[in-house]
N, C-alpha and C positions, 0 to 999 in steps of 0.2 A: 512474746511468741504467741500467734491465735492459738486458740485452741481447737483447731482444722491444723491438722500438721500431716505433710505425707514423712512415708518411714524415713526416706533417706533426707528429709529435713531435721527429725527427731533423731538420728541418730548423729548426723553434724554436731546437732546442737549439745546434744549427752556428749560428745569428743569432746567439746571446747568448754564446758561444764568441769570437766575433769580435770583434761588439760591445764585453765585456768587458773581451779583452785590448785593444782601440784607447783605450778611456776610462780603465784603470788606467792605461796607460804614458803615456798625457798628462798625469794628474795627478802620476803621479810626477818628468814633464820640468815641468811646471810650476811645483815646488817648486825646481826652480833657477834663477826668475825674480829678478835681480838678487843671482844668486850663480856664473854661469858664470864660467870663469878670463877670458875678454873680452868685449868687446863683439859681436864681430860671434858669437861661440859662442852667447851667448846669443841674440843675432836668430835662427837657425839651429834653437837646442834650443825655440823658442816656436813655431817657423813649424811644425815638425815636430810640437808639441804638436795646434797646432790643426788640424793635417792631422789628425792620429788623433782626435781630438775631435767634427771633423765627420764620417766616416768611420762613429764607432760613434753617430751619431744617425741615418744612413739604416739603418744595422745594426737599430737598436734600434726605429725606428718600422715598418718590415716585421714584425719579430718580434712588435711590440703588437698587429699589425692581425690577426696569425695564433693568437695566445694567444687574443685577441678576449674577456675578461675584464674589458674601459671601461678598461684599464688603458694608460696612456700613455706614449711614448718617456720622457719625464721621469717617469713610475712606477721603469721599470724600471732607469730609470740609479740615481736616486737613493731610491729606496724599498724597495730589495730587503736584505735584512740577508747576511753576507757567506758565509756554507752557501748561498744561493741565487746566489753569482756562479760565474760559469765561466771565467773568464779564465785562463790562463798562469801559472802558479805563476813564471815568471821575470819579468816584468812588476810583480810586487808585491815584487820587492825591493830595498833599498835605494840611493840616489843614491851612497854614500860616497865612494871618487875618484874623477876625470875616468876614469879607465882605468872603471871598474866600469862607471858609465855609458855608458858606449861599447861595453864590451863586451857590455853586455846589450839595448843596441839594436841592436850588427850579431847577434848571435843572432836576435833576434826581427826583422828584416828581410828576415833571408835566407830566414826560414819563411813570413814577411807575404806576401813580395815572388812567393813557388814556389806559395804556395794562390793569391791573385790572379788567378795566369798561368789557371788553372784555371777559378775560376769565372766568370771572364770570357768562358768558351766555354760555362757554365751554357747549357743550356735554357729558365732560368728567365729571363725578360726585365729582371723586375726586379735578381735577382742580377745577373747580366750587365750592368748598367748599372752599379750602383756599384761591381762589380770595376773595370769599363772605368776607369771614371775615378780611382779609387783607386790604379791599377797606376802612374798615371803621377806622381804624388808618392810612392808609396813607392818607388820606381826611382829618383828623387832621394834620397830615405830610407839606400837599401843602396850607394849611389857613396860618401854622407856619411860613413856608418858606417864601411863596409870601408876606406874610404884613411884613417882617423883610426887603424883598427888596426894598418894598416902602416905609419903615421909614428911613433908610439908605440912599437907590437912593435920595429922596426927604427930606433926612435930612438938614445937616449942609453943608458946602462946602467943609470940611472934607471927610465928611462920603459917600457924592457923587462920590466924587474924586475914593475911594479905591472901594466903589459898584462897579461904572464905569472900575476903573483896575480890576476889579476877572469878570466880566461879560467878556473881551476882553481876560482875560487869558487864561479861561476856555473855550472859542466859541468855539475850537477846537476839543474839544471831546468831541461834541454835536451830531455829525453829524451823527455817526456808528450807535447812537441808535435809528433814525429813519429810516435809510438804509436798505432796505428788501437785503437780503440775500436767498438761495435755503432755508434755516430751518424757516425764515419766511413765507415764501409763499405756503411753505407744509403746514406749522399750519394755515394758512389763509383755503386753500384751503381744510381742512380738519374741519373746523367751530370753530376753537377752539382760533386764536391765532386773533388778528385785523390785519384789515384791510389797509395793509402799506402804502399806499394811503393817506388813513384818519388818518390815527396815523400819521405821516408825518404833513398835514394840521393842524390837531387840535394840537399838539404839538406847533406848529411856533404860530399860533393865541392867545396860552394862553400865552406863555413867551412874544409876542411881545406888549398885552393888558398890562401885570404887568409891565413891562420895558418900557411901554410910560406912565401908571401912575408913576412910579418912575422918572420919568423926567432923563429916561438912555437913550443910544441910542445902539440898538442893530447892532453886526456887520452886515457888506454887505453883500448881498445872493448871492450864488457864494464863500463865505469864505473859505480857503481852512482847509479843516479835516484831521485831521490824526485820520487811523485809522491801525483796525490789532485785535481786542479785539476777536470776533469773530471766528479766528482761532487761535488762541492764542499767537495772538502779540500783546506784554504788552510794556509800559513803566519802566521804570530802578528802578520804587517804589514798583514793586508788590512784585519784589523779598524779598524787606525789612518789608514788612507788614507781607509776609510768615512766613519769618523768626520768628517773634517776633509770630506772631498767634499762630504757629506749634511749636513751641520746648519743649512745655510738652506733647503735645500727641506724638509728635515723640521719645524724652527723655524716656518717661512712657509709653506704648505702651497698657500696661493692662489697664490704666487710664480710667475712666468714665467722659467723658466733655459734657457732656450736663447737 
């Protein structure tokens, strides 16, 4: 994305931003449909799937109505090849252990949960309606996460151990999502999007409060990020998540998926 962007570029791009990251990390919670360590985990990693699921379809059908190209919520979920997503480079990584997946959802809740607070106060009506209502299951979202990290962190010496690895694995694709960008600081600047500044702060102060109660130790500041999400450089998994999301609406193109 230049960094010359007009509003209703930056705010497309903040849709599909969101959007995005909401429908990659559902697909990815959904790949642990009858592979969570229990029962009720799994009710819990489904309910949360389809919370973000529904979330990047009001996302996604705003953003169709503003591209205004005939192209539809269901174009852009499932039609876009993966240099055209914008999602969260931490969202598109892998489920591997319970610790990983955990800890890469209280990362991304603590960010879900600090932008929400934000656009909820949007001027934009529409925004402001599905932050409103979004804020209030991902606030169940970040309770779920952050006490899974402190039971974990401050478990067994086990359960420390792999916290500890998924927190160090994962530090790396933390960083983009607090990184103001030109499409940030238009949404800033135009009252709608937070404040990158204070998203930034308050982001570092939530994770660093649950990870000194879990008895983790959070990496050094200054850590180096990889990043690239933003303009649509991914990691080598999005393409594989695409794949598997996309091949009946692509397959079936008349198909009805929502």
């Amino acid at each position: 994305m230049s960094e010359t962007v007009t509003p209703t570029e930056a705010l497309q791009e903040s849709l599909l931003r969101l959007a995005d990251s909401d429908m990659i990390l559902g697909q990815r919670l959904c790949e642990l449909c009858g592979k969570a360590p229990a029962l009720e985990e799994e009710m819990a990693l489904m309910n949360v799937a389809l919370d973000l699921v529904g979330q990047a379809r009001h996302w996604y059908e705003y953003a169709a109505e503003l591209v205004g190209d005939g192209r539809t919520a269901d174009d852009l979920a499932f039609k876009r090849d993966a240099h055209h997503f914008r999602n969260a480079l931490l969202v598109e990584q892998p489920n591997k252990d319970y610790a990983v997946t955990l800890a890469r959802q209280f990362f991304f809740d603590a960010w879900h949960y600090l932008t929400l607070q934000a656009l909820a106060k949007a001027p934009d009506a529409r925004i402001a309606g599905i932050a409103a209502k979004a804020i209030k299951e991902v606030q169940y979202h970040l309770r779920r996460s952050s006490e899974w990290v402190k039971r974990l962190g401050d478990g067994t010496q086990e359960s420390h151990a792999r916290m500890q690895a998924a927190v160090d694995d994962l530090w790396r694709f933390t960083g983009e999502m607090i990184e103001a960008d030109a499409v940030d600081r238009q949404m800033f600047d135009a009252g709608i999007g937070p404040d990158p500044d204070q998203l930034a702060a308050d982001w570092k102060g939530l994770v660093h409060a649950v990870l000194t109660e879990a008895t983790l130790t959070p990496p050094p500041e200054g850590a180096w990020m990889q990043r690239g999400a933003k303009v649509g450089k991914h990691t080598e998994h999005l393409g594989f998540i695409l794949a598997e999301m996309q091949f009946l609406p692509r397959a079936y193109p008349d198909a009805k998926t929502w």
